[in-house]
C-alpha positions as CSV (number, residue, x, y, z in Angstrom):
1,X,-98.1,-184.0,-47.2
2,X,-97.7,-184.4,-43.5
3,X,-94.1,-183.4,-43.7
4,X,-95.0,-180.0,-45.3
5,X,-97.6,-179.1,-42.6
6,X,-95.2,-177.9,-39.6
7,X,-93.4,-176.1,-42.2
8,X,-96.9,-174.3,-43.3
9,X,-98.0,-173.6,-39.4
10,X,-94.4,-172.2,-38.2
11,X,-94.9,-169.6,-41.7
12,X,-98.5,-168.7,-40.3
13,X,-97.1,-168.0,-37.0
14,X,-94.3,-165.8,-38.4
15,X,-96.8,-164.3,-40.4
16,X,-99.3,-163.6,-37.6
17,X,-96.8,-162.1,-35.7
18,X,-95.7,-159.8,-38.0
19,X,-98.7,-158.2,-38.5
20,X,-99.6,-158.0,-34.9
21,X,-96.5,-156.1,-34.4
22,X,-97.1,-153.8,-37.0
23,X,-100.8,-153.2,-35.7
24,X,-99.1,-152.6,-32.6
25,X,-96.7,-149.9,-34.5
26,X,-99.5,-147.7,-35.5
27,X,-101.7,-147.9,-32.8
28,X,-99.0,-146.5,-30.8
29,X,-97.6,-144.0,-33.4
30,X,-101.2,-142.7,-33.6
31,X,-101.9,-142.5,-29.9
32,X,-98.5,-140.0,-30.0
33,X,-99.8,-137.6,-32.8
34,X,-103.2,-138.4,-31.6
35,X,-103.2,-137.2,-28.2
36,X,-100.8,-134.3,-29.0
37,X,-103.9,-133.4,-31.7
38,X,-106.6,-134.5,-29.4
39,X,-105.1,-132.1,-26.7
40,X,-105.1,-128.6,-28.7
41,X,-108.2,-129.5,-30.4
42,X,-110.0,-129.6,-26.4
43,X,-108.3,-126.7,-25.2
44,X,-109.3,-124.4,-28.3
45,X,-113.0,-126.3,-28.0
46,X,-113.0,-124.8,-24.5
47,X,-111.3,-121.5,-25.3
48,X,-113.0,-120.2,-27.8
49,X,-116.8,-120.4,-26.2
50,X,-116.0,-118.6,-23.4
51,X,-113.6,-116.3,-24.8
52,X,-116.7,-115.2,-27.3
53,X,-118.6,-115.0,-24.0
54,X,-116.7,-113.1,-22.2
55,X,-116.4,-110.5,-25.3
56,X,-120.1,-111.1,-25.6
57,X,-120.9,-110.2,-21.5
58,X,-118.3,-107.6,-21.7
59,X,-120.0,-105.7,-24.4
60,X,-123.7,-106.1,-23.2
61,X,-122.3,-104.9,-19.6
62,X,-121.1,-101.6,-21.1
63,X,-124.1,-101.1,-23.5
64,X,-127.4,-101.9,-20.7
65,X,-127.2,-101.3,-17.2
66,X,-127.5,-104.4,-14.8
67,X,-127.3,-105.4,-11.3
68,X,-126.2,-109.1,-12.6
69,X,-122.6,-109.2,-14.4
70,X,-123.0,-110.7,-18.3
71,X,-119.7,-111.0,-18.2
72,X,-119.6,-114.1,-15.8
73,X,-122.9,-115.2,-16.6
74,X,-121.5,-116.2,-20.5
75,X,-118.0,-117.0,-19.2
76,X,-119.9,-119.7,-17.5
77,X,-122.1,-120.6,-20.4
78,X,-119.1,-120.6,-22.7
79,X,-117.2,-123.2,-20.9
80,X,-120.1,-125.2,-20.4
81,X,-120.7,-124.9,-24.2
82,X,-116.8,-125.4,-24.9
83,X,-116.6,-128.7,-21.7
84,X,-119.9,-130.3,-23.7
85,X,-118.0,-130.1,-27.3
86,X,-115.1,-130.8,-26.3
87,X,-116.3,-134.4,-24.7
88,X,-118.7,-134.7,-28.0
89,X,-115.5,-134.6,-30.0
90,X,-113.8,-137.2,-27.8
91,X,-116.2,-139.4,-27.4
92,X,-116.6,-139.3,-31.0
93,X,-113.3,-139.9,-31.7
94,X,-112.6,-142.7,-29.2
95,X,-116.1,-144.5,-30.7
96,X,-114.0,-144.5,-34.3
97,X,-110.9,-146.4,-32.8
C-alpha cells in the first residue's frame, strides 16, 4: 500500500495543477472580453443620460423663457445619472466575480 501512495500524491498534484491553470485560462480570457464589454457598456451608461438631457434642456430652453440654461442644468443631471449607473453596474458586476 505504502508503495502506491507517492504514486497517488504526484497524480493529485498533476491534477491540481491542471486545473489551476485552466482557472487561470479563463479568468484571464474573461478579463479581455470583459473589460472590452465592461468599457462600451460605461461609456453608453454615461452617454445616453446626458445626451437625453441635453435634448431634454434644449427643447424646454426653446419652448419657456428662462434666465437659468436647461440645457446645462440636465447635461449635469444626466451624467450624474449616467456616472451613478454606470458604477451600479460595475460594482455589480465585480460583486459576481
Amino acid at each position: 500500500m505504502d508503495k502506491h501512495r507517492p504514486r497517488w500524491r504526484n497524480f493529485q498534484r498533476q491534477i491540481f495543477r491542471k486545473s489551476d491553470r485552466k482557472l487561470k485560462a479563463r479568468r484571464e480570457a474573461k478579463n479581455i472580453w470583459f473589460g472590452l464589454g465592461m468599457f462600451g457598456m460605461v461609456g453608453w451608461s454615461v452617454a445616453i443620460p446626458s445626451l437625453l438631457g441635453i435634448g431634454l434642456g434644449v427643447w424646454i430652453d426653446t419652448h419657456i423663457q428662462s434666465k437659468y440654461s436647461w440645457t446645462l442644468m440636465l447635461l449635469v443631471i444626466g451624467v450624474a445619472l449616467g456616472c451613478l449607473n454606470a458604477w451600479y453596474w460595475i460594482s455589480k458586476e465585480s460583486q459576481s466575480d
